[in-house]
N, C-alpha and C positions, 0 to 999 in steps of 0.2 A: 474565451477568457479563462477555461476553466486548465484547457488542453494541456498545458506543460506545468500548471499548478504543483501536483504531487512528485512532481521531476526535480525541480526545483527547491523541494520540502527533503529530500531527499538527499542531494546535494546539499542542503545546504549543512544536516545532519551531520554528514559526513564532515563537513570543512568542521565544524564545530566538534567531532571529535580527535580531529587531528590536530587542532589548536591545543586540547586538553593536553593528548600525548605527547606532542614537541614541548608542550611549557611542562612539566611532572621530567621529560627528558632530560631538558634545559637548565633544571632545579638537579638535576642529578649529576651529569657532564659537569655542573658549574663548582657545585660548592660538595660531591662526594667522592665520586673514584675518575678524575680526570687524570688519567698518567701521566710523569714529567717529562716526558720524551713524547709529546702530542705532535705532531708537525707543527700545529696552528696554535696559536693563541687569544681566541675571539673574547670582545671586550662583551657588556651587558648589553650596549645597545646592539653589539653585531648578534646577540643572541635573539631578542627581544625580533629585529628584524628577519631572522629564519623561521622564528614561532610565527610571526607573520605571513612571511610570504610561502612560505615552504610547506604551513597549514594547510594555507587556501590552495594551494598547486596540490596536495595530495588529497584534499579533500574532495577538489572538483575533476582527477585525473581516475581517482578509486570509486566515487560515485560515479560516473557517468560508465566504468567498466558493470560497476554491480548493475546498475540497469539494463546495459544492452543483454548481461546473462540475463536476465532474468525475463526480459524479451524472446531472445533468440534460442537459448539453453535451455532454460526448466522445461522439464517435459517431454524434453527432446533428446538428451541424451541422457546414458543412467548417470549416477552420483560420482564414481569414480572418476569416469571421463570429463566431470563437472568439474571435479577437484583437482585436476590434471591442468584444464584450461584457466579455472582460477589461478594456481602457482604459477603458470607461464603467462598472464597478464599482470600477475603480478610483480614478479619479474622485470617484463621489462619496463613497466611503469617504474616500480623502483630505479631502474639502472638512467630511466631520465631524470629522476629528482636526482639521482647521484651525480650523474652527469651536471647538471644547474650547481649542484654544493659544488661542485669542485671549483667551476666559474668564479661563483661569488668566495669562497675560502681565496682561490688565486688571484683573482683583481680587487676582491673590497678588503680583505682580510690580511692575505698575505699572507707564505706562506714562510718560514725559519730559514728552508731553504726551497730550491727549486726540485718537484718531483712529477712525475710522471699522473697521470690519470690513473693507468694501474698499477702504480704503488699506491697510490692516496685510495684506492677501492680495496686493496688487500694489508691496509693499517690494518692490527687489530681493532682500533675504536672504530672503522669505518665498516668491521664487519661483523661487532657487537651491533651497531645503528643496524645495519640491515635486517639481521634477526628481527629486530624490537619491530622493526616498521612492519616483517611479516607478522608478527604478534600481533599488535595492529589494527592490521588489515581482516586479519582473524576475526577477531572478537568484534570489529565492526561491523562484519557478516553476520557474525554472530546475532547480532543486539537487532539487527534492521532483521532476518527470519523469524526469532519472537516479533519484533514488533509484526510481523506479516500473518503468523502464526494466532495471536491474541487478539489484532487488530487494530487499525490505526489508533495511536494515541492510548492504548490501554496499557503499554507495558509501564511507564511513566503511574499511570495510576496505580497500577500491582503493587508497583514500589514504594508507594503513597501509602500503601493503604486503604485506598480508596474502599473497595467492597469486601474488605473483610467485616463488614454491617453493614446491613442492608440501608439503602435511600434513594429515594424519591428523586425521576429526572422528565422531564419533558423531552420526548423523544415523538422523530414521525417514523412512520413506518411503514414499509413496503414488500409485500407478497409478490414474488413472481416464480407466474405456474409455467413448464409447459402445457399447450395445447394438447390435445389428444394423445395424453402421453401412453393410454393403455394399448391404444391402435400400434402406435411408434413401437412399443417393447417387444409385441407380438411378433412386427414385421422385420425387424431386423434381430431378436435374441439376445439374450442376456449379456454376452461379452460385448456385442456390438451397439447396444443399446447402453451399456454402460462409457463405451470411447465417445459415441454421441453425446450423453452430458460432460463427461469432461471438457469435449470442444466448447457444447455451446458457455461452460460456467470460465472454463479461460476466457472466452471472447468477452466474457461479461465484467473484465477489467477493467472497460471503458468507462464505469461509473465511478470509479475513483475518484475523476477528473471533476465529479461536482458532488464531491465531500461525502461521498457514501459509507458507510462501512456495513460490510458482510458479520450479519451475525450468526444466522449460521445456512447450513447448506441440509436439508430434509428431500432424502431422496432424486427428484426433480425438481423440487422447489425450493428459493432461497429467500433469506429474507433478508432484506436491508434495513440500516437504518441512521436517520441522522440527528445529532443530540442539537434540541433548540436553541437556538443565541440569539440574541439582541438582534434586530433586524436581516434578521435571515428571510434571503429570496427564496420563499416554498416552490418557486416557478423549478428550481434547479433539482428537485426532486423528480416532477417531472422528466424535465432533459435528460436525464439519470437513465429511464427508462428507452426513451426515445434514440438515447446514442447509441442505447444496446441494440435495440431495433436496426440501427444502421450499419451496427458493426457485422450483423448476422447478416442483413440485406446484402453487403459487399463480400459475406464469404458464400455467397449462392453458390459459385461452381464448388468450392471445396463441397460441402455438404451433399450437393447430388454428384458428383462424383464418388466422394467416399462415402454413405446411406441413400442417395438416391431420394434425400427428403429435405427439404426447406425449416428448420427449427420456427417453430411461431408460438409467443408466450404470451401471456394475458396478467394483470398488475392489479394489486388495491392497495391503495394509500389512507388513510388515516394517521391521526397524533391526539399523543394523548400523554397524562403522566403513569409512569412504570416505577413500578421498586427494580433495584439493580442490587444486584448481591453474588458475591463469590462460592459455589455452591460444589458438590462435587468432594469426596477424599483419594480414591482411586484414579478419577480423572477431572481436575478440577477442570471449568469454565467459568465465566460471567454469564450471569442468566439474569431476560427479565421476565419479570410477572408481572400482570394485571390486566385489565378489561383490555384498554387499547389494543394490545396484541389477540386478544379473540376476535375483536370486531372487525380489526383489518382481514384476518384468516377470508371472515364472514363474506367481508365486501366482494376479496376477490374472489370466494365461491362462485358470486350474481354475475361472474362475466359471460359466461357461456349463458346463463339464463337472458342477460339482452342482448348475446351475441357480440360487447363490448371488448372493444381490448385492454382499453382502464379507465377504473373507477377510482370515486375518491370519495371519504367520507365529507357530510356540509359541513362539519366542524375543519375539516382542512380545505376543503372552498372557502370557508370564510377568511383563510389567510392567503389566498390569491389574487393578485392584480391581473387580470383579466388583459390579454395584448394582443396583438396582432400574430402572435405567434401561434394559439390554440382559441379553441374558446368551451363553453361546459353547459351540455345538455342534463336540467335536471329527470334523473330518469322513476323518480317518486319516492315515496315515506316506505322503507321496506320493513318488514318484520322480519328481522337477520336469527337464524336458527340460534335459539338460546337466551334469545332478548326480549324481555318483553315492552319496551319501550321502543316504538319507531325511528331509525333514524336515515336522513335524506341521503340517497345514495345518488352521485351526478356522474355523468360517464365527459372526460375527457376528450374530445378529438383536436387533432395537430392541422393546421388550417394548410 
């Protein structure tokens, strides 16, 4: 359900900023610097139907290139050669939306007179348009790296306003350690233990796919987290963890091939409300505070104490429908380091 979700959020971003671009274009072509010597002379609706179509074709042609980079590229090769293949997918995805205008300028439009493919691509206005579309293409990179950089959905807030004063959110939240990670450093060394977490926190993408967001990344440990809505499935939280588990399972050979170690992580979940506030002058972040975030720390301390691989606080069991899919051993009333009040810790198993 979840799998192409953020794919598609993505895309669909994109289409939605190339709709803006072609109409601010369209507004400008139409009524500011059209020269009288234009080949073409398209009416409102033949406009109206390129903001249209032309959107959605470069919206869903420039998203689906950013994703496969960012699949296939990040990480893998350095920045320059990034920027290299960006311009030449760029490229040639532009030269097919050109290729399509020309189409529709020559069968739906019409053109003054009859001209070539490449005269109608080396018009000057046809080679102002290609600029603008690399411009674009740019700043739509641009905007989707902050959004990737801040985190799902916060750039949007930044711009709001939102935590320049501190408020109150209902958030759940998730610890994941690795395992044995003092043993892990030892045996393979600092540079090689550090390519180790990078792999395993790429591979840990997979949680995107049921709404997670990374707040931050501490050492070998990260923390997730997802803002409470109206009938939210807490099951997907779970999943969250468990897809990561599979995604690790499935790169077995890479890992003993390159460390010769199997990555295995342990999780505690709790929810709770947190103050959210923009913090930081040198280097700002979003940061939250308050209790829920210590007790989850806490939780996921107790995993190596029962040998579990996740726990959950009762207060986020009590938002569980209980399925066929796991089910939840309570594992007793703890006194979590720092608390003086007990609270039920229950370990997770996936059935």
């Amino acid at each position: 359900m979840f799998r192409y979700r953020e794919q598609l959020v993505v895309i669909r971003d994109y289409v939605i900023g190339w709709w803006v671009a072609l109409s601010l274009w369209m507004v400008v072509r139409n009524f500011g610097v059209t020269p009288d010597n234009a080949p073409i002379e398209p009416s409102i609706s033949h406009y109206v139907r390129l903001t249209l179509v032309f959107g959605a074709v470069a919206g869903v042609l420039f998203g689906i290139a950013q994703l496969k980079m960012e699949k296939h590229l990040y990480r893998r090769v350095p920045l320059w050669r990034l920027g290299a293949y960006s311009l030449i997918t760029d490229l040639i995805i532009m030269m097919i939306i050109f290729s399509m205008a020309y189409k529709f300028f020559r069968d739906v439009v019409g053109f003054k007179e009859e001209i070539t493919f490449l005269k109608f691509i080396s018009d000057p206005s046809a080679i102002l348009t290609f600029f603008y579309f690399g411009f674009v293409s740019f700043v739509l990179a641009f905007i989707r790296q902050l959004n990737l950089l801040l985190g799902k959905g916060n750039l949007l807030r930044f711009i709001k306003g939102d935590f320049y004063r501190p408020r109150v959110e209902k958030r759940v939240f998730m610890f994941i350690d690795l395992r044995d990670s003092t043993g892990i450093a030892e045996r393979l060394g600092h540079l090689n233990y550090s390519r180790f977490i990078q792999d395993c926190f790429y591979d840990l993408h997979v949680v995107q796919n049921y709404g997670a967001e990374v707040y931050q990344y501490v050492g070998d440990e990260v923390v997730l987290s997802w803002r409470i809505k109206r009938r939210m499935d807490f099951s997907k939280c779970l999943k969250a963890f468990w897809a990561f588990e599979d995604r690790l399972a499935k790169r077995t050979s890479f890992y003993q091939k390159e460390y010769g170690i199997v990555p295995k992580f342990k999780a505690g979940l709790h929810l709770g409300e947190v103050t959210t506030a923009e913090v930081g002058e040198i280097k700002k972040e979003i940061a939250y505070h308050g209790d829920t975030i210590n007790i989850t720390s806490r939780i996921q301390d107790r995993c190596n104490h029962f040998d579990k691989t996740l726990l959950v606080s009762e207060l986020f069991h009590s938002q569980l429908n209980e399925n066929g899919d796991f089910n939840l051993q309570l594992m007793g009333q703890e006194q979590l380091r720092g608390k003086r009040e007990r609270i039920g810790v229950y370990a997770v198993n996936r059935n």
